[in-house]
SEMIZA-765726 format. One line per 8 residues: number of its first residue (from 1); their letters; for each residue x, y, z of C-alpha. Coordinates in nm, 4 decimals. Layout:
NUM = a = X,Y,Z ~ ...
This chain:
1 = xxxxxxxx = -0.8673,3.7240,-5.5158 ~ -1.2004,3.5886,-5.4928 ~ -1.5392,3.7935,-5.5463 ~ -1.6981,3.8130,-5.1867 ~ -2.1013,3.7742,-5.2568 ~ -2.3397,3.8217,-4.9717 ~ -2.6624,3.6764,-4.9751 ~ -2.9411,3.8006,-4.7722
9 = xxxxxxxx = -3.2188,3.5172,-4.6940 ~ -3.2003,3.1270,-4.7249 ~ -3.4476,3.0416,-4.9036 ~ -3.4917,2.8248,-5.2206 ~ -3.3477,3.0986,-5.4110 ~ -3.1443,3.2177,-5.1216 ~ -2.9376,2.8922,-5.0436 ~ -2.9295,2.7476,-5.4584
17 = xxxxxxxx = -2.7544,3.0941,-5.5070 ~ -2.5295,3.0553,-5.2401 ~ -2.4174,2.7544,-5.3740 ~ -2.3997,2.8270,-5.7128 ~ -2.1634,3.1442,-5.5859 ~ -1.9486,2.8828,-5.4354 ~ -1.9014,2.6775,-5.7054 ~ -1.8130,2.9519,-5.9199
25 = xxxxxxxx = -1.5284,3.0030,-5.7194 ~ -1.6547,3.3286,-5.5041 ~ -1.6672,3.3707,-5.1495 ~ -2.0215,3.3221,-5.0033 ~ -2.1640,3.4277,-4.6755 ~ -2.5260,3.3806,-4.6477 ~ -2.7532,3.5693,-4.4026 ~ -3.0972,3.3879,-4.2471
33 = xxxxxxxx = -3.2877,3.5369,-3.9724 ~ -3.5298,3.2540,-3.9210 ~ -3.4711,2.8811,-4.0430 ~ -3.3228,2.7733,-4.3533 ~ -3.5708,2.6730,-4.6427 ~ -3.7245,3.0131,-4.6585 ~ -4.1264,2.9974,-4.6796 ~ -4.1343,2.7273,-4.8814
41 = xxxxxxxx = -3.9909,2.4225,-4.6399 ~ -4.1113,2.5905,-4.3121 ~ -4.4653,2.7503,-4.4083 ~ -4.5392,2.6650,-4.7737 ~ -4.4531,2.3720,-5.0158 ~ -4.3705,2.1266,-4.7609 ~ -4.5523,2.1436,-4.4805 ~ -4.8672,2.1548,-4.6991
49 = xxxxxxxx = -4.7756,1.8711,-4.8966 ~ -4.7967,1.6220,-4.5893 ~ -5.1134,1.7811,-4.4995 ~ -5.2365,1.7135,-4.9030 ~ -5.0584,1.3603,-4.8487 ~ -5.3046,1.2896,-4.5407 ~ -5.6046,1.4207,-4.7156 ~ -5.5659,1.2242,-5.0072
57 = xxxxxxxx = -5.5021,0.9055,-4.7475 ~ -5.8558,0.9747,-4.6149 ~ -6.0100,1.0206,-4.9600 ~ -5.9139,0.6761,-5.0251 ~ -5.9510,0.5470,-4.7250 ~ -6.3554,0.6424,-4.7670 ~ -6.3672,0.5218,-5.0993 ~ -6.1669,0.1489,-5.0379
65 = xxxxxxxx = -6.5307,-0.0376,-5.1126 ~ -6.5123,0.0654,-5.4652 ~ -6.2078,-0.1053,-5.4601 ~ -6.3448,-0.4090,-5.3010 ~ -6.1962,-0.2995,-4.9529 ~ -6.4150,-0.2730,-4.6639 ~ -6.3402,-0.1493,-4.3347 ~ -6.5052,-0.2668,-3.9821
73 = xxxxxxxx = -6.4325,0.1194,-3.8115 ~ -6.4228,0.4514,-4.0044 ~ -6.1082,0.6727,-3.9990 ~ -5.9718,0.8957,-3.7574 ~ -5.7409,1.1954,-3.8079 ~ -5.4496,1.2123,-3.5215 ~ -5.3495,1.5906,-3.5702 ~ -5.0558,1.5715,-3.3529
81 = xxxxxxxx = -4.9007,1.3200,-3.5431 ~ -4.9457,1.4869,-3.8649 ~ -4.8063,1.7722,-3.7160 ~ -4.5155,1.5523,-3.5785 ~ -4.4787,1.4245,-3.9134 ~ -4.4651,1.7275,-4.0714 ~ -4.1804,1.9075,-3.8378 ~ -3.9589,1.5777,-3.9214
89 = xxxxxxxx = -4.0191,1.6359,-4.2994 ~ -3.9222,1.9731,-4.1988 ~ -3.6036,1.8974,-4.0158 ~ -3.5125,1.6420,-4.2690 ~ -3.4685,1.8591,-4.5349 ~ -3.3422,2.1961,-4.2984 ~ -3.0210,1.9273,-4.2236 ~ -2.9919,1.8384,-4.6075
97 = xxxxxxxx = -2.9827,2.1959,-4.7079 ~ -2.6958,2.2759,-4.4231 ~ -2.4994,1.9988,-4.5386 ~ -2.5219,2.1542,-4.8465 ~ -2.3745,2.4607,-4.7513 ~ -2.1239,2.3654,-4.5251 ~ -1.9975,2.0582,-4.8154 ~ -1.9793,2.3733,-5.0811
105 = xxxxxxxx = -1.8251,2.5901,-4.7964 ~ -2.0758,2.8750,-4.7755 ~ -2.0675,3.0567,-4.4690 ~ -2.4295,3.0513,-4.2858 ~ -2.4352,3.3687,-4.0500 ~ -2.7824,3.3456,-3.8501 ~ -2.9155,3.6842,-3.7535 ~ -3.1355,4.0167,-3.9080
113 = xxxxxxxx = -2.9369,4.1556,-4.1798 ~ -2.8979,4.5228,-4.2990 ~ -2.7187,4.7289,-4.5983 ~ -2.5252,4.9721,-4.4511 ~ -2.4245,5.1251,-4.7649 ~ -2.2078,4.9843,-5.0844 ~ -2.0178,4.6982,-5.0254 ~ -2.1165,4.6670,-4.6474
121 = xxxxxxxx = -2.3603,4.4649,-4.4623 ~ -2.4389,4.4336,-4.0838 ~ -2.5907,4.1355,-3.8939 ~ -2.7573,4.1720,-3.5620 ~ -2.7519,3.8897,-3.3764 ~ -3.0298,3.6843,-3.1500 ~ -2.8044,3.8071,-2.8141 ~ -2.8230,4.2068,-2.9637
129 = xxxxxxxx = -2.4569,4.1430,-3.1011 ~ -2.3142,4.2233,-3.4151 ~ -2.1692,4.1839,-3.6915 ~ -2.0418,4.3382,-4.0087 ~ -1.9672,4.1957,-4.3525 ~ -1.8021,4.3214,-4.6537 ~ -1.9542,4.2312,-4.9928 ~ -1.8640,4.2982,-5.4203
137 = xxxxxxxx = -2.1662,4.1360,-5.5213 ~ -2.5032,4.1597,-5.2940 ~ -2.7872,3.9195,-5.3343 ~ -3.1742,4.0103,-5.1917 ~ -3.3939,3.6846,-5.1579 ~ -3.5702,3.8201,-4.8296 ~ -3.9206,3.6322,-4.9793 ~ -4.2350,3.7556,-4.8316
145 = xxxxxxxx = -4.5016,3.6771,-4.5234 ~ -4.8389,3.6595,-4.5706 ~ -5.0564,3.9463,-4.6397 ~ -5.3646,4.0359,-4.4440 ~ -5.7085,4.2091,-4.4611 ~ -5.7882,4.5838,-4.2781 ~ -6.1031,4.4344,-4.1111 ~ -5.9548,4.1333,-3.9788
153 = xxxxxxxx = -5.6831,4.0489,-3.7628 ~ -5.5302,3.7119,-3.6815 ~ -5.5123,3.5676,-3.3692 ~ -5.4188,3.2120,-3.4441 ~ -5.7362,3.0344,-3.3349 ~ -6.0358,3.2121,-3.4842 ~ -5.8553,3.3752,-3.7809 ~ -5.6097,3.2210,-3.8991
161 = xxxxxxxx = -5.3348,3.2911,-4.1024 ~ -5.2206,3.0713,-4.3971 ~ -4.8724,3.0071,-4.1324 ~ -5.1260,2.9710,-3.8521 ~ -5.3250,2.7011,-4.0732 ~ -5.0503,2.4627,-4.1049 ~ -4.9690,2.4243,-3.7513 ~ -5.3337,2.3745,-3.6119
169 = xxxxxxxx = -5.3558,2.1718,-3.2978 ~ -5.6994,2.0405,-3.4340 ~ -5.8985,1.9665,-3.7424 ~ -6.1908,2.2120,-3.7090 ~ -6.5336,2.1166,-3.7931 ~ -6.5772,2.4107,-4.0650 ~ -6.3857,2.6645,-4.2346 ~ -6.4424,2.9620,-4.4025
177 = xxxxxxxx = -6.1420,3.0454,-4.6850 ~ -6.1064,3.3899,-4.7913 ~ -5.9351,3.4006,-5.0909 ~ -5.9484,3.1009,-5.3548 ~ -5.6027,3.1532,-5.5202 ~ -5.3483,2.8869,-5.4975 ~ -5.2881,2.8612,-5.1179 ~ -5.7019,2.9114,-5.0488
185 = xxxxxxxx = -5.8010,2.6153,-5.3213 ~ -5.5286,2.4065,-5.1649 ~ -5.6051,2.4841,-4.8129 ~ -6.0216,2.3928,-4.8881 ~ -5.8936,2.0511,-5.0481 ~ -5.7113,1.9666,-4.7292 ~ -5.9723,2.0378,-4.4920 ~ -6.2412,1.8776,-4.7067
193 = xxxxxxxx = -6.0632,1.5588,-4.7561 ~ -5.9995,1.5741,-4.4283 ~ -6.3423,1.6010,-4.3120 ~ -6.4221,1.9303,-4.2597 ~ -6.6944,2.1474,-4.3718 ~ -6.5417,2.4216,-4.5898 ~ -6.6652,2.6974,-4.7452 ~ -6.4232,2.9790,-5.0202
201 = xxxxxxxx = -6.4557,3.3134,-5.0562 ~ -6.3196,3.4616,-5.3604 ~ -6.3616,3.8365,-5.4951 ~ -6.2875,3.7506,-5.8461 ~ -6.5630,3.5852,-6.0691 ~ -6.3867,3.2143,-6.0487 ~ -6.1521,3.0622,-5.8486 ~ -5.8369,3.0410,-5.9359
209 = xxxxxxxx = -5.8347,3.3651,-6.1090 ~ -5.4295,3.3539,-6.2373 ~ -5.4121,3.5174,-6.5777 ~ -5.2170,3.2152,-6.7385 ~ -5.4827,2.9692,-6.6639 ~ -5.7084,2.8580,-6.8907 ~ -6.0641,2.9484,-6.7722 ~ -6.2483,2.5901,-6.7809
217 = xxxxxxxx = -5.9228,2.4602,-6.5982 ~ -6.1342,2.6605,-6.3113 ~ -6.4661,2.5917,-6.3967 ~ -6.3582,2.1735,-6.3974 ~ -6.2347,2.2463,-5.9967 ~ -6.5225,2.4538,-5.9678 ~ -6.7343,2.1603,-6.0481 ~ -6.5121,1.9048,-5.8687
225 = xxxxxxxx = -6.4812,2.0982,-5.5803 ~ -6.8704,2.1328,-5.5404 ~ -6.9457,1.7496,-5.5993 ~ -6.7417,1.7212,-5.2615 ~ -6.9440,1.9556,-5.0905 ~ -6.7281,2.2527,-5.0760 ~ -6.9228,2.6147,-5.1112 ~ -6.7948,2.8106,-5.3459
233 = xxxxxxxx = -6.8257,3.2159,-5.2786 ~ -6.6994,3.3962,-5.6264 ~ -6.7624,3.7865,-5.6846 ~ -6.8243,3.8395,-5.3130 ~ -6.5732,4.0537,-5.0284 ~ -6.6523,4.0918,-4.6626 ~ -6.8797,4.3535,-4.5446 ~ -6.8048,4.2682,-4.1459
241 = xxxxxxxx = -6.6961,3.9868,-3.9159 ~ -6.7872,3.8846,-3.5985 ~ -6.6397,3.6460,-3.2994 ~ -6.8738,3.4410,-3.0975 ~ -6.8598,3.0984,-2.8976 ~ -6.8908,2.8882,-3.2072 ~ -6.6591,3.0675,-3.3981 ~ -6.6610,3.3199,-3.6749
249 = xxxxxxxx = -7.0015,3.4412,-3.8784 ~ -6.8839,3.6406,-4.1753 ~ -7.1398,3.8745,-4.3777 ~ -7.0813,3.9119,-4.7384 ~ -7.1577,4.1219,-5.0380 ~ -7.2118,3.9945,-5.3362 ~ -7.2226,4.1676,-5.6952 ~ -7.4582,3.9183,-5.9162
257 = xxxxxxxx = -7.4442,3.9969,-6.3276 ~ -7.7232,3.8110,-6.2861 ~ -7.9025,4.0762,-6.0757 ~ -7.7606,4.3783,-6.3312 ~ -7.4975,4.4481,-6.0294 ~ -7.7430,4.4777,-5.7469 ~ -7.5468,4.4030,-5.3882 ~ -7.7042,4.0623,-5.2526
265 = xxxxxxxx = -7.6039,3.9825,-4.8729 ~ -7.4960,3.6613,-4.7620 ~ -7.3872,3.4944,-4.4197 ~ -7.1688,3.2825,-4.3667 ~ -7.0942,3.0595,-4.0024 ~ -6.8024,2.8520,-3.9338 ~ -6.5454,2.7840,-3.6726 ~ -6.2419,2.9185,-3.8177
273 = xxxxxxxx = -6.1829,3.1697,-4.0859 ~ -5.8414,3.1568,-4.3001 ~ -5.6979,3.4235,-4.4875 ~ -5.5367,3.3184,-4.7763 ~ -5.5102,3.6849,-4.9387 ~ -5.1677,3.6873,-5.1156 ~ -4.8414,3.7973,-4.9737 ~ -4.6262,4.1263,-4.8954
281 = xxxxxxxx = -4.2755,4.1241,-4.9800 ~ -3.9909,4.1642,-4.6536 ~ -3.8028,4.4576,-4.7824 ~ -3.8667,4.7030,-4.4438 ~ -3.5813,4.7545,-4.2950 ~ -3.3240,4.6039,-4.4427 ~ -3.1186,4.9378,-4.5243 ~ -3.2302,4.9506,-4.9270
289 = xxxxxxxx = -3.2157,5.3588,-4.9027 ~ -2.7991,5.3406,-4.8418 ~ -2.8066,5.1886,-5.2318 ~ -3.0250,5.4569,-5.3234 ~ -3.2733,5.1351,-5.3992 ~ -3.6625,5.1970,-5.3963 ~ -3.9449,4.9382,-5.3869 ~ -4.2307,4.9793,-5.5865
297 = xxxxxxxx = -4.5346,5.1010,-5.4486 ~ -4.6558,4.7353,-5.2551 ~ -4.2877,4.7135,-5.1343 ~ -4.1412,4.4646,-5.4588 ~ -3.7775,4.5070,-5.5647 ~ -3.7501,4.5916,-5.9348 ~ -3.5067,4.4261,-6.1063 ~ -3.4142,4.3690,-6.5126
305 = xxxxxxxx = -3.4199,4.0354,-6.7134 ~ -3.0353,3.9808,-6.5604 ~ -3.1865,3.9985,-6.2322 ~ -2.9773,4.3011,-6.1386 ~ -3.1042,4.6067,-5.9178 ~ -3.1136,4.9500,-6.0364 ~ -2.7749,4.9583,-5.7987 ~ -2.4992,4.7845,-5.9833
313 = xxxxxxxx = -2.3730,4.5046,-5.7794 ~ -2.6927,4.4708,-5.6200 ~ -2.9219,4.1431,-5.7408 ~ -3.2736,4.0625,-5.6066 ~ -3.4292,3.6870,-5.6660 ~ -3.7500,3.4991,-5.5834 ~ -4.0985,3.6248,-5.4089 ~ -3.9412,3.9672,-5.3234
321 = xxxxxxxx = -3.9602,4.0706,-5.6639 ~ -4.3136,4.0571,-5.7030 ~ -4.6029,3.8478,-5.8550 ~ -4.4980,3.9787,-6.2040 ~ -4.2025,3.7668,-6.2109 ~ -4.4274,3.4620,-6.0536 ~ -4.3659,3.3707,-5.6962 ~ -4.3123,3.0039,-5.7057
329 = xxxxxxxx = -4.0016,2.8184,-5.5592 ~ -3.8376,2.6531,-5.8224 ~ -3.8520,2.9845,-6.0236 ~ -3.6669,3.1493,-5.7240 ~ -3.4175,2.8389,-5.7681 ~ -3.3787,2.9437,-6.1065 ~ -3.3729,3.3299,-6.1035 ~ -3.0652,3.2258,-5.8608
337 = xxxxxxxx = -2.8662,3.0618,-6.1071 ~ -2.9196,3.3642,-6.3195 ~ -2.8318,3.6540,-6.0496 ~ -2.5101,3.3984,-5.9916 ~ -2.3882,3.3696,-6.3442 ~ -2.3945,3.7820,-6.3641 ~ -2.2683,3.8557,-6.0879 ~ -1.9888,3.6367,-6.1509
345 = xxxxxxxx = -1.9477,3.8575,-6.4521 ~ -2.1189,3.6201,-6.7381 ~ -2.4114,3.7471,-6.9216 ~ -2.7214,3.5578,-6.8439 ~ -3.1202,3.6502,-6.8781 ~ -3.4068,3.5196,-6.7160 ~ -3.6639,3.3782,-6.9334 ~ -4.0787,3.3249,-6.8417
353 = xxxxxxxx = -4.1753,3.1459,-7.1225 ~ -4.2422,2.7901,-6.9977 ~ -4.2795,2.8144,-6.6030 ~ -4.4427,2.5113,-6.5007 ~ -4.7198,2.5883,-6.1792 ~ -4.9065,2.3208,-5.9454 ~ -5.1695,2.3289,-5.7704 ~ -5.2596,2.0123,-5.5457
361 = xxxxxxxx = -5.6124,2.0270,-5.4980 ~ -5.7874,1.7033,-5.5608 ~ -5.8282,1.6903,-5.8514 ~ -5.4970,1.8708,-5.9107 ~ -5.4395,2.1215,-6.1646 ~ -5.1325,2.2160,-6.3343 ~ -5.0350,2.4683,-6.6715 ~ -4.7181,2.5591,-6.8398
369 = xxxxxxxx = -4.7368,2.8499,-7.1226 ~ -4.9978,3.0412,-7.2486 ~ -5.3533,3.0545,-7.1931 ~ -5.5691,3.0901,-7.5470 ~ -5.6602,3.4399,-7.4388 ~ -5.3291,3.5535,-7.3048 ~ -5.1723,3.3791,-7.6366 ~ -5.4831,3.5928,-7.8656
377 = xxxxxxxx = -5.3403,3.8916,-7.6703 ~ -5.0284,3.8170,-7.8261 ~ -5.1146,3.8121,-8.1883 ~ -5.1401,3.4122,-8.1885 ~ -5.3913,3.2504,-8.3933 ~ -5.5161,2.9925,-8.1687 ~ -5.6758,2.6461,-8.1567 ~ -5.7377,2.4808,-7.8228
385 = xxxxxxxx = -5.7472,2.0624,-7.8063 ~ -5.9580,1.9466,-7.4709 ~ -5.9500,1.5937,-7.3901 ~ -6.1166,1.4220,-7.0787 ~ -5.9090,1.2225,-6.8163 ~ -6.1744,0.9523,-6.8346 ~ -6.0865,0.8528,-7.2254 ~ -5.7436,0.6913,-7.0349
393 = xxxxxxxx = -5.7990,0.3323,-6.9334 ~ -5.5608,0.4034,-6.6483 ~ -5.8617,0.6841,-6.4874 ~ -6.0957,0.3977,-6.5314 ~ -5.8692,0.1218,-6.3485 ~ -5.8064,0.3431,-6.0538 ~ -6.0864,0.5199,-6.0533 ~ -5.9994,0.8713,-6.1037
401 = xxxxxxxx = -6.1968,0.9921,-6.3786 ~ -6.2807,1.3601,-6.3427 ~ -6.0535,1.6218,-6.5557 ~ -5.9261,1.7443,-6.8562 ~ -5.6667,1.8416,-7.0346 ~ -5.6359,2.1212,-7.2954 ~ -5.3664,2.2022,-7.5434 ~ -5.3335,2.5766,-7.6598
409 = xxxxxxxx = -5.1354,2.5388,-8.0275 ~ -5.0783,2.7916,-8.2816 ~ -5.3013,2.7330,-8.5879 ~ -5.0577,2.7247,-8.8460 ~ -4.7328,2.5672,-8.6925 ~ -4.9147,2.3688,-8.4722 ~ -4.6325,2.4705,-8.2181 ~ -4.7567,2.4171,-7.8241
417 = xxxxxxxx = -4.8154,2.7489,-7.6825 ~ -4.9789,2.5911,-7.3578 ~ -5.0916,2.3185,-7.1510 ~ -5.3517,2.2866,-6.9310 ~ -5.4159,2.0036,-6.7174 ~ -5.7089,1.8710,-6.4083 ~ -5.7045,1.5283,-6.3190 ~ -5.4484,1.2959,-6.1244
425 = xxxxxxxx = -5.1027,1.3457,-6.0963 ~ -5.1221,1.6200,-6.3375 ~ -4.8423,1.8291,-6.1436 ~ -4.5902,1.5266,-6.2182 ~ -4.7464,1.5116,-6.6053 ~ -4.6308,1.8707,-6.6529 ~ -4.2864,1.8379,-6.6876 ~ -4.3591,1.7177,-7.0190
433 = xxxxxxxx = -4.5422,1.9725,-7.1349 ~ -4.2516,2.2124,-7.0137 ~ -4.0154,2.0145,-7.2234 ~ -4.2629,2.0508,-7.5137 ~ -4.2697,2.4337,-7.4760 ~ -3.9230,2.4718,-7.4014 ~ -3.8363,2.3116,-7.6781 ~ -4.0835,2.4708,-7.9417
441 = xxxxxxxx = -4.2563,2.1046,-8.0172 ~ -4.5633,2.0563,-8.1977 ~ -4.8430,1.8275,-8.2078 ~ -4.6984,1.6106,-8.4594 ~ -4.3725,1.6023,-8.2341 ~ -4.5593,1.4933,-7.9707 ~ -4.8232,1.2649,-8.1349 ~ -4.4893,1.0879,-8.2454
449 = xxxxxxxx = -4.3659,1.0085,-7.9050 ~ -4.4901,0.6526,-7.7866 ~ -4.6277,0.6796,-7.4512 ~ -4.6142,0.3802,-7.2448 ~ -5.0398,0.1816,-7.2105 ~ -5.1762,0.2498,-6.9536 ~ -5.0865,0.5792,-6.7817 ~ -5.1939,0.8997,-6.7652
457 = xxxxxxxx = -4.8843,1.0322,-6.9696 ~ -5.1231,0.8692,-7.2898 ~ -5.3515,1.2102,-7.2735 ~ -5.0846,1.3692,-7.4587 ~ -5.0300,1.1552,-7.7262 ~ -5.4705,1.1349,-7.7443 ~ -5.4545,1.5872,-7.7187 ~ -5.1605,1.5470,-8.0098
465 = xxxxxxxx = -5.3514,1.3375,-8.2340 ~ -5.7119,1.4953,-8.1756 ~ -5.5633,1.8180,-8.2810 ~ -5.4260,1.7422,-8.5709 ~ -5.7716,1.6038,-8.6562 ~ -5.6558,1.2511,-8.6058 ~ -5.8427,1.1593,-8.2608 ~ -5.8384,0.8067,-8.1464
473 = xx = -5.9919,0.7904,-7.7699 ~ -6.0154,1.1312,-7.7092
């Protein structure tokens, strides 16, 4: 008789486990409240990725005359058919992953589920009907929604939330970010390159303050980001906020080093504000106290390396684990395949060692690995290779010279611990990188791969040789 596993959220870890569970012979029923895709197809990866794709249309659109190009009547933006275009992208892929399901025979149940206890699971229904579900093996991939600020509340046209953002009717004339994570440095890169006036508000002392990236990846977008005009905030929170008939004016504090920690006030007007703050994980409600199953204190599922619960039985994937684990899609995708193989009784653990993250910003930035102080941490001796984007003849031909990229190796072995990339197309260079890692390459592995002339791929082959002291362009 078949293993009956339940799954609980559709999502990109939600619906690749479902699948997998099929495959592997069990009998899959998969829960979704909302739409299928999960965050990431209806209010994350997607959605924002036409908005980058328009953005970077208007960048070059300004710039043609470098190129020789030279248009008689500047560009305009037609919001409502970006947002047309970006509910077809939408609905494109939400009928791919269906047919996905319904080819692999999963059973798609929409509705709110909730554990009623071991082995049993209840779905309420849109029309206040419902049903119940048996289950052997139980799946969470709930995700999360995004987190907000006590002195602010969204209302969709002044504040905005990072959902609210990508469904504007209208490109706003300014913005004010708060919070220069992923999602904030993204967001400011749209609106810029669309047009807008954008100013980013971060607490931390850079932006993009994520432990595994290299500090001068931040300091490069720092530096890129204020060549196109975009005011950077760091080391500063909001004292108070305030509504009026142009929009928002925001008052800030700011700690200085500088000033030996004395609080320096700035203001701040624009016509929007958007909170790009981080996330809080959907576990309310769903019945986690009949599995005697407690979230940590910001509401995050614990789980161990096999992706299993501290219930038996009981497996939680993706975002609703926590920031720990790293909240990115295609590691959700992958911490699926994992929860699948054990529940199906195999014995499979999730590894973190080379989880590739993108960030599409113009420039974009991308890193895989280790950072040199994370890696120092670690009892690594270190040496870090840099090499500028504008040593490629390929920047020079198009035109897209600013970045770097930085190799973290250990000293000895030469093994790649890291990789650290600005410049274009760096989130498709990556997967490289990853392979290196992955596979425990080293410089000389990689200085012996022939990289095809001219491309941007050629700024590993110029890190690999410059770090073994052998440095041709770079």
């Amino acid at each position: 008789m078949s293993l009956k596993i339940s799954v609980i959220g559709a999502g990109p870890g939600g619906y690749v486990a479902a699948i997998r569970a099929a495959q592997s012979g069990a009998e899959v029923t998969l829960v979704e409240k909302e739409a299928l895709g999960g965050t990431c197809l209806n209010w994350g990866c997607i959605p924002s990725k036409v908005m980058v794709s328009a953005a970077t249309a208007m960048r070059q659109i300004r710039h043609a005359a470098l190129s020789g190009i030279h248009l008689e009547t500047p560009p305009v933006l037609d919001m409502k058919a970006l947002q047309k275009k970006q509910q077809t992208v939408i609905a494109t892929q939400q009928k791919g992953i269906d047919a996905l399901l319904r080819h692999n025979r999963v059973q798609l149940i929409s509705g709110d589920a909730r554990i009623e206890g071991k082995g049993l699971l209840s779905v309420r229904h849109q029309d206040g009907k419902k049903t119940s579900l048996s289950w052997d093996r139980l799946i969470i991939a709930t995700g999360t929604v995004p987190a907000g600020l006590p002195k602010i509340s969204t209302d969709g046209i002044q504040c905005l939330s990072s959902n609210d953002f990508l469904r504007m009717a209208s490109l706003p004339p300014s913005a004010l970010i708060i919070g220069a994570g992923v999602v904030g440095c993204e967001f400011a890169s749209i609106l810029s390159g669309l047009g807008a006036k954008v100013d980013l508000v971060e607490m931390a002392d850079r932006i993009l303050p994520l432990p595994d990236l290299d500090a001068s990846a931040s300091r490069l977008l720092a530096r890129e980001f204020k060549k196109q005009k975009i005011g950077i905030h760091t080391s500063s929170s909001i004292l108070d906020l305030e509504k009026n008939a142009d929009g928002i004016r925001v008052n800030l504090k700011k700690n200085s080093p500088a000033t030996e920690n004395h609080e320096k006030m700035e203001s701040i007007g624009a016509a929007c504000l958007v909170l790009c703050v981080g996330r809080k994980p959907n576990t309310l409600n769903l019945g986690l106290d009949s599995l005697h199953l407690h979230p940590d204190a910001r509401g995050y599922l614990p789980v161990n390396d096999a992706m299993e619960t501290a219930c038996p039985g009981v497996f939680a994937i993706g975002d609703v684990t926590g920031p720990e684990r790293i909240m990115l899609a295609h590691v959700a995708s992958a911490e699926a395949e994992v929860a699948v193989a054990n529940a199906m009784g195999q014995r499979k653990t999730m590894g973190y060692t080379a989880i590739p993250s993108a960030v599409f910003t113009e420039p974009e930035v991308a890193f895989v690995g280790l950072s040199a102080e994370r890696a120092r941490e670690r009892g690594f001796r270190v040496k870090t290779t840099s090499v500028l984007m504008r040593s490629l003849g390929k920047a020079h031909a198009t035109g897209q010279l600013g970045g770097e990229a930085v190799f973290v190796t250990e000293e000895k072995s030469e093994k790649i611990l890291g990789c650290h990339l600005v410049g274009a197309h760096a989130t498709e260079l990556l997967a490289e990188a990853t392979l290196a890692i992955s596979k425990n390459l080293t410089l000389r592995d990689m200085a012996g791969t022939i990289h095809a002339h001219p491309t941007f791929s050629e700024i590993f082959y110029e890190m690999a040789c410059k770090g073994m002291g052998q440095g041709l362009h770079g």
